[in-house]
N, C-alpha and C positions, 0 to 999 in steps of 0.2 A: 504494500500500500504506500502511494507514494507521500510524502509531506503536507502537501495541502489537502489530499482527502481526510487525510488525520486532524486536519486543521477544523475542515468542515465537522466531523463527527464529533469533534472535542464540542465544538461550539454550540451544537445541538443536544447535548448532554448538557450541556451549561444551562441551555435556558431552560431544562426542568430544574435545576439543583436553587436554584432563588424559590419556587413556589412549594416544594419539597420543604424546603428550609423552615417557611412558615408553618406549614401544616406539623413537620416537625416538631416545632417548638413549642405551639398549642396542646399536641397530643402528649408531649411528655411535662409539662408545665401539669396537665390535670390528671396526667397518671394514668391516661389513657390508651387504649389499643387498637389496631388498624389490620384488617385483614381483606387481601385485594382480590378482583375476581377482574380479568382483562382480556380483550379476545385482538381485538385490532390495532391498538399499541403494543402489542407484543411482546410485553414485558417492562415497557420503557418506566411505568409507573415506578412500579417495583423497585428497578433500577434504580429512577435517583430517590426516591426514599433509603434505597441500601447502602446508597454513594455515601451516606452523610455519617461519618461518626454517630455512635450510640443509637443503631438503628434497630438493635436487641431490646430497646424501652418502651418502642411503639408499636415497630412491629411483630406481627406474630407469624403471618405469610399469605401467600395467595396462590394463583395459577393462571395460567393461561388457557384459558376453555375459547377452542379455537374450532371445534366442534361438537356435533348434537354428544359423541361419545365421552370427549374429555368433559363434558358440562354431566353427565350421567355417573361417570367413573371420581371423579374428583367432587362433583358437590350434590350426589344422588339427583338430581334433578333429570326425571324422565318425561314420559309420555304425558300421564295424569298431570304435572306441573306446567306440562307445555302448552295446555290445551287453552285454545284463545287465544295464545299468546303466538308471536313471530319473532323470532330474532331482529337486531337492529333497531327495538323498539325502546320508550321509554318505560312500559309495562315490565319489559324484559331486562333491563338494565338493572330497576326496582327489584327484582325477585332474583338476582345473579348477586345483588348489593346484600339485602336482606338474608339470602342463605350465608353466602362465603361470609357474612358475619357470624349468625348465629352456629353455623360448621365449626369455626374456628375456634369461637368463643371471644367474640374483640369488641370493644365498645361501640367500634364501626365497621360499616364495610362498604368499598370504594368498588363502582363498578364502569365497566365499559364495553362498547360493543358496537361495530359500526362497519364503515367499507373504508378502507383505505385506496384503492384504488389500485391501476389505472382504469380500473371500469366498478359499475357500482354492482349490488349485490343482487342476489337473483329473488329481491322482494322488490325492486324499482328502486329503491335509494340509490343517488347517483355517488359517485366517487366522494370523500370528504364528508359524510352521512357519518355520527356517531350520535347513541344516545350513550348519557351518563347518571350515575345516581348514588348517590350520599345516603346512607342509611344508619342510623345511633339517637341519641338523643331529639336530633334534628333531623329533618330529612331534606334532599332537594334533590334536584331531577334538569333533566337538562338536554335537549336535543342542540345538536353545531353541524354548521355545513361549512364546511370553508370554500368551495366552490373551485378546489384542485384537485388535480387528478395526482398529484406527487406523491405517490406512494409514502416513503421517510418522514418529508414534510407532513402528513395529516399525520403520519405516527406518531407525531412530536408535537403537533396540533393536539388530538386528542388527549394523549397523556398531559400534557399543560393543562387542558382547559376540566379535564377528572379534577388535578392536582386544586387547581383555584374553586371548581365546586365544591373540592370538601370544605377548604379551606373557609367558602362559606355558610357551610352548616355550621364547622366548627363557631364560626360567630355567631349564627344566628342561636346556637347552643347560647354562648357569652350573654345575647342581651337579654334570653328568656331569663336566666339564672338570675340577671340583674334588676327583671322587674318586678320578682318574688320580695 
């Protein structure tokens, strides 16, 4: 790999490790834990959550359910679970969020699920299609198009824009607790 591919990849792991960092600091600030469920980031989540010193505090793990089997095999989610439901959905992303939490046993669970591309997936979501979903105390949900076909780039689109949705549960946690 020559030098400036390295340059690029370096670069794109950066700009998860800023939103990482927050969600981060919240989660071990309240002593809480994070378990991820990812299908079309591909791990990148994961990734810069692990990048960061002390990532034995919050996290507990996750997986890459990148199909109908790893999503059966990894978080029992079958037939009778699926039903109604489509992948690529925000329904779907909710029930991927909510298991690989309660699976694990973590305060939360971060989820995603989308097309990266270069063509979209075989529900009609074009390239850049990801829902996402925050599931703990708070919940939030969240569909993103970014309206590219770059493969990488949505990868790192999506896992960003997971990272700042939890990021804002985690708050919307803060100002519930605050209006008690």
């Amino acid at each position: 790999m020559d030098a400036r591919r390295r340059r690029v990849q370096h670069r794109g792991m950066e700009q998860l490790i800023a939103p990482a960092a927050r969600v981060a600091a919240l989660l071990r600030a309240r002593r809480q834990t994070l378990a991820v469920a990812e299908s079309s980031a591909g791990g990148l989540i994961s990734a810069a959550l692990l990048a960061l010193p002390g990532a034995s505090d919050y996290f507990i793990g996750g997986g890459i359910l990148y199909t109908a089997g790893a999503r059966a095999a990894l978080l029992g989610i079958g037939p009778d679970q699926m039903a109604g439901l489509r992948a690529a959905s925000e329904p779907y992303a909710s029930l991927l969020a909510r298991t690989v939490r309660t699976r694990l046993g973590a305060t939360w669970g971060l989820a995603e699920t989308g097309a990266t591309g270069p063509t979209g997936n075989r529900y009609g979501d074009p390239a850049g299609h990801a829902c996402l979903a925050a599931c703990g105390p708070a919940k939030r949900v969240r569909t993103l198009r970014t309206g590219s076909a770059d493969r990488p780039a949505n990868m790192r689109a999506f896992a960003a824009a997971a990272l700042e949705l939890l990021h804002a549960a985690l708050m919307a946690e803060n100002q519930s607790d605050a209006q008690f």
